[in-house]
N, C-alpha and C positions, 0 to 999 in steps of 0.2 A: 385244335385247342389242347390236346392230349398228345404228348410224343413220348417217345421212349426215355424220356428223362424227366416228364413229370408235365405241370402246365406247361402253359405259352406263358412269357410274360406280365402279358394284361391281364390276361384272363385270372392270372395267379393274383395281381394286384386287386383286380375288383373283391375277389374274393377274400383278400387278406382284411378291405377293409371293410365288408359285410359281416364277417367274423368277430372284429369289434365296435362292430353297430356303430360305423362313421360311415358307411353310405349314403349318398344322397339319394339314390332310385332303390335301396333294399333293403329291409330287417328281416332278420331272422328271429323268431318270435315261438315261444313254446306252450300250446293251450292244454293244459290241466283238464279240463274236460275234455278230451279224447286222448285219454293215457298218455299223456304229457309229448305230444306229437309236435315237431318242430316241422314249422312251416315258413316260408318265404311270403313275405308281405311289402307293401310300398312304403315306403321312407315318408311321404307327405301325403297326408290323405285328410280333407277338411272334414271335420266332428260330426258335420250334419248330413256327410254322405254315407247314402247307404249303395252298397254292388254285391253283387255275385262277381266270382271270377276266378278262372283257374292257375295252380299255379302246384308248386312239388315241396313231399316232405318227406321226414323221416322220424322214424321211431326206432327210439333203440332203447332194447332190454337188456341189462347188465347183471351179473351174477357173480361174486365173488367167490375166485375160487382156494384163497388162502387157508380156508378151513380144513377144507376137502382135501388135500391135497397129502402125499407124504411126508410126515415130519423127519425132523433132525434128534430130536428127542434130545436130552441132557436142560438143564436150567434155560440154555438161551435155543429153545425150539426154533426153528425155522422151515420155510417148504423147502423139500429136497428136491421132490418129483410130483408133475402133474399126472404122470403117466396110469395112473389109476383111477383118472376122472376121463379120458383117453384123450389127455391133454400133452401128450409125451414134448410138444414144442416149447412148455414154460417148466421151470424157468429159461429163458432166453440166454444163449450164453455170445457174444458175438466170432463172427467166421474166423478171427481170426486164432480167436481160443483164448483170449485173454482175462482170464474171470476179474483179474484188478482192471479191467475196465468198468467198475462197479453204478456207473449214471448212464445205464442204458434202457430207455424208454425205446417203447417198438408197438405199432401195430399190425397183427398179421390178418390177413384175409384170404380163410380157405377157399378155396377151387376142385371139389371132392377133395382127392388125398394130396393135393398139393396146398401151400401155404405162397402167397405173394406179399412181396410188400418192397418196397424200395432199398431195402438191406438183405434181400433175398426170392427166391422163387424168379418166376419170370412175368412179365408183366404184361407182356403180348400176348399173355394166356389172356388175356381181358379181352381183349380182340372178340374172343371166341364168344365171350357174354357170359354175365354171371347170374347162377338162377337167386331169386328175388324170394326170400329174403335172406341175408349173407353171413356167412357165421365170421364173427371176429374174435380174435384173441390178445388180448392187452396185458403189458408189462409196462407198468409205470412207477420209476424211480425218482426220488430225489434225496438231497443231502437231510440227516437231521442235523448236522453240524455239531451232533453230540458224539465224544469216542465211549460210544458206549454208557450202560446203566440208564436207556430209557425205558419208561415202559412204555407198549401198545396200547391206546385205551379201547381198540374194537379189534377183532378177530380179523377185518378187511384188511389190515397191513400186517405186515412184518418187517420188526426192529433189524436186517441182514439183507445182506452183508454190510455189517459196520461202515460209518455211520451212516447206510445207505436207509429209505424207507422204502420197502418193495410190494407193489400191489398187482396181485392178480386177477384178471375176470376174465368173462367167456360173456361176448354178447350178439347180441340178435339183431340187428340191421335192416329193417323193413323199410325200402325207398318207393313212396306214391306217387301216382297224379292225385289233386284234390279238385273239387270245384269249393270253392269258401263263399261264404257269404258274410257278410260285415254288415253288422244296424248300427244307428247312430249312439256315439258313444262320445266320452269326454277327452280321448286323447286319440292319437292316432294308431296307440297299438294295440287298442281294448275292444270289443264288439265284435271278433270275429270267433266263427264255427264252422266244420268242415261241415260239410252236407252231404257229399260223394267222395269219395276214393277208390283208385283203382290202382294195384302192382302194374310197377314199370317192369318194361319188358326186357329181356335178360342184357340185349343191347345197352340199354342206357342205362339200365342200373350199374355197368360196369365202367359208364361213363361218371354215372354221381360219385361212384364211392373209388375213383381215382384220386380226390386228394387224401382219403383218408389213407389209401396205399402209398402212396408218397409222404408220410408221414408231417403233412403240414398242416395238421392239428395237434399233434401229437405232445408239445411240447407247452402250447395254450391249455389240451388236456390237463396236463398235467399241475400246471400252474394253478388252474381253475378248479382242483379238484384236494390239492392238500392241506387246504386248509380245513375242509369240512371233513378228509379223513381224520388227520390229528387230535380234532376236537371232539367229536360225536362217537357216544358211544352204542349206536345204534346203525347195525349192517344194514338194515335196510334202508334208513335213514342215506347212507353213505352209495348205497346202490341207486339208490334214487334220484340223486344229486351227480353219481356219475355219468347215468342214462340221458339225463334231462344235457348235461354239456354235452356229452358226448353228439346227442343227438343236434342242440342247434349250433357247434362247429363243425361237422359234417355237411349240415344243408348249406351252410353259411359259407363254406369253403367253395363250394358250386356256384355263386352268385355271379362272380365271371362268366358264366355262361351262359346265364338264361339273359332274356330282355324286356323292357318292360310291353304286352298289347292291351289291347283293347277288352274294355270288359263285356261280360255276357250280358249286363242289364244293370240300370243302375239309377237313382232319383235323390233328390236334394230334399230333404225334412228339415222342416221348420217348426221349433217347438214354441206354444203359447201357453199362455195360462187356462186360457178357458178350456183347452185340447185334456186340458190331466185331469181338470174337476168336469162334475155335472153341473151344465149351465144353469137351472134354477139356483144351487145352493150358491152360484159363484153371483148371480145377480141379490138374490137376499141377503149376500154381505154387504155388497157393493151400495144396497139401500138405506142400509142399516147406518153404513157411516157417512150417508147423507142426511141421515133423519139425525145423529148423535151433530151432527155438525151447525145444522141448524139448531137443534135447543141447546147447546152452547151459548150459541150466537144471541138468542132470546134472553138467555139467562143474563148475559151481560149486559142488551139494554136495559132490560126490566132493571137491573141494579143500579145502572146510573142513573134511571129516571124518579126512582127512591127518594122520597126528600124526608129529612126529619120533620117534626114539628118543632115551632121556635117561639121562644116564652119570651114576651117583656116585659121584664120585671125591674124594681125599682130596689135598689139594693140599698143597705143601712148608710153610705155617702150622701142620698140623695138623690145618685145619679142612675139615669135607667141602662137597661142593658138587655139584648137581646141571647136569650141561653138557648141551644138546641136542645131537645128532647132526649137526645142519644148521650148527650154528655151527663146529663144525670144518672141516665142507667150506667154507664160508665164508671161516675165515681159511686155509685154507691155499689156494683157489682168489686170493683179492686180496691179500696180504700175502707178500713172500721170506724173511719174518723163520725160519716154523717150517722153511723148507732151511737155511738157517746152524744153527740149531738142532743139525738131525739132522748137520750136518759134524763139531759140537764138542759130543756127546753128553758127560756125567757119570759118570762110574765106578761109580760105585753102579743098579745093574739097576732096583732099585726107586722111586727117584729120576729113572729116564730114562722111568719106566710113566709118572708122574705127569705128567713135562713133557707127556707127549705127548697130555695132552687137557687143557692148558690153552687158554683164548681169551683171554687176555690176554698180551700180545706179550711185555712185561718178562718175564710168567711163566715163559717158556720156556727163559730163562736163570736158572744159580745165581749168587745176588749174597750175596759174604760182606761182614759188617761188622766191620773192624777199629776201627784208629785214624781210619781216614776210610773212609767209602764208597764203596765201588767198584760199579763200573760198565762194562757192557759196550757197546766203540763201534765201529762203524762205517763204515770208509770211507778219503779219504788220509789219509794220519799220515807224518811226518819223522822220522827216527830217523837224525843227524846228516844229511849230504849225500846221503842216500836218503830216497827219497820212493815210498811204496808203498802199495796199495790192498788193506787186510785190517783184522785185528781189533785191537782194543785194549782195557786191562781202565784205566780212569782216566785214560789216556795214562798210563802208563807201561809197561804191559807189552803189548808189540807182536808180533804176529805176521802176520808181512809176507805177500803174495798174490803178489805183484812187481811188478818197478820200472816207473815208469810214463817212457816213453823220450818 
């Protein structure tokens, strides 16, 4: 899987595309509750399973060291030398001594006093095994495509070499076994937690962090990382966000390798309603809107079986007619017509019966026909230089309410 020139083909392939979360048998996934530990998990896992099951990760702690390090001093500071954090490898200059080769990103991986990495050291030192956990040292460049006059907004980078952005750190590499356990959750990359962890053995740690020697993160690093430099003014913030990439294209770069087995233990949850509540209060609901349902149900027949009471009365025509009881309360609840009515009753007793359950509003008043028809009005009326608010039969016979001032 590992030769002196770096993966094997496939191997490198799976991994390229577990790196960006296009595998089908892999994710690489970073859980925040166990200090932001990137771990390998399955690509398709249905919601409602829950397993144990083991499988490898890594933690990486990042530390920048552009602070720390010796300046250049004058207006446009820059690190000269790491050598007094005893970092004497960065700044990285390459073999061939070219400083205008200024877009050189590089990851090195000590070995006691030696450095490895695919642009230097030896790499069949790995052979020998690397002890667990691995100190790494990163130089990460890119263009700001500005000549100059930017400013840095956090201490983590440095505006040099023109128009380069140059980042330093020093980080810590701790490669696991885990055993994980996953409860049922809503997606497939939520619900897991390590349970167990144990450091890989000096062997295969020097197998995990062979692509990070081979610099085929390196350059994803880097992409995945400047834009929360540039922006955040907060080192920690930016150490944070370097760890956490760094740490899942490291695991993620190994997915070529591993395969998927069989889990330690594992069962199928099905969630109900009555499982979340306590089943008294879940049945007392349940009652509740059987009891509201039926007196609904009640209330509506009792309303249609409702009948008004119904008058037959014989109206000033002669002719009879049968009135509902409701239509009276009716007009005389929305209409003021049947109170004037009762103010300017008719003489006749038997004649005032019958007004009084008419629903037709004209009804209520007696209309004689003469020579013309008369009519009863309401409301102002002028009756020379007064002006007042009452009755009137045609306009002409007026009986006034008073004067209106």
């Amino acid at each position: 899987m590992v030769g002196a020139d770096g993966l094997t083909p496939a191997v490198l392939q799976d991994g390229l595309l577990l790196a960006a979360n296009s595998s089908v048998k892999f994710q690489a996934i970073t859980l925040a509750d166990s200090t932001d530990a990137a771990i390998i998990v399955p690509s398709d896992t249905e919601s409602d399973v829950q397993f144990r099951a083991q499988t490898y990760g890594l933690r990486a702690q990042c530390h920048s060291l552009n602070a720390g390090c010796a300046q250049s001093g004058g207006d446009t500071s820059h690190v000269q030398n790491c050598s007094n954090l005893g970092v004497p490898e960065l700044p990285y200059t390459p073999p061939s001594g070219n400083i205008g080769d200024q877009l050189v990103s590089i990851v090195m991986v000590r070995m006691g006093s030696t450095n490895i990495s695919s642009s230097g050291g030896s790499w069949q030192a790995t052979h020998q095994g690397l002890a667990n956990p691995v100190t790494a040292l990163l130089q990460l460049r890119w263009s700001s495509f500005i000549d100059g006059g930017l400013t840095r907004p956090n201490d983590a980078i440095d505006v040099y070499p023109i128009p380069s952005i140059s980042m330093y750190a020093q980080c810590t590499l701790s490669f696991f076994q885990a055993t994980i356990q996953r409860s049922v959750s809503t997606t497939s990359t939520d619900g897991y937690v390590i349970s167990d962890e144990q450091p890989t053995d000096a062997n295969f740690t020097a197998l995990l962090v062979a692509p990070i020697v081979n610099q085929y993160v390196t350059l994803r690093l880097v992409s995945n990382i400047q834009a929360q430099a540039m922006a955040d003014t907060n080192v920690a913030s930016v150490e944070a966000t370097l760890s956490q990439e760094l740490g899942r294209l490291g695991i993620g770069m190994t997915g070529g390798m591993l395969m998927l087995a069989n889990t330690l233990d594992q069962q199928v949850i099905h969630q109900t309603l009555v499982s979340r509540y306590p089943l008294a209060p879940a049945l007392t609901f349940v009652l509740l809107l059987y009891v509201y349902a039926l007196l609904t149900l009640w209330i509506v027949v009792w309303a249609v079986g409702v009948k008004s009471e119904v008058f037959e009365v014989e109206i000033p025509a002669g002719r009879r007619k049968n009135v509902l009881e409701v239509e009276l309360v009716q007009l005389r609840l929305t209409n003021p017509m049947p109170i004037i009515a009762a103010l300017f009753p008719p003489d006749d007793k038997d004649l005032k019966a019958q007004l009084s359950v008419q629903t037709d509003v004209l009804g209520l008043f007696i209309e004689h026909k003469g020579e013309r028809d008369a009519r009863l009005l309401i409301g102002l009326q002028e009756e020379g230089e007064r002006i007042g608010y009452g009755l009137a039969l045609d306009r002409s016979e007026f009986v006034a309410d008073k004067d209106c001032t």
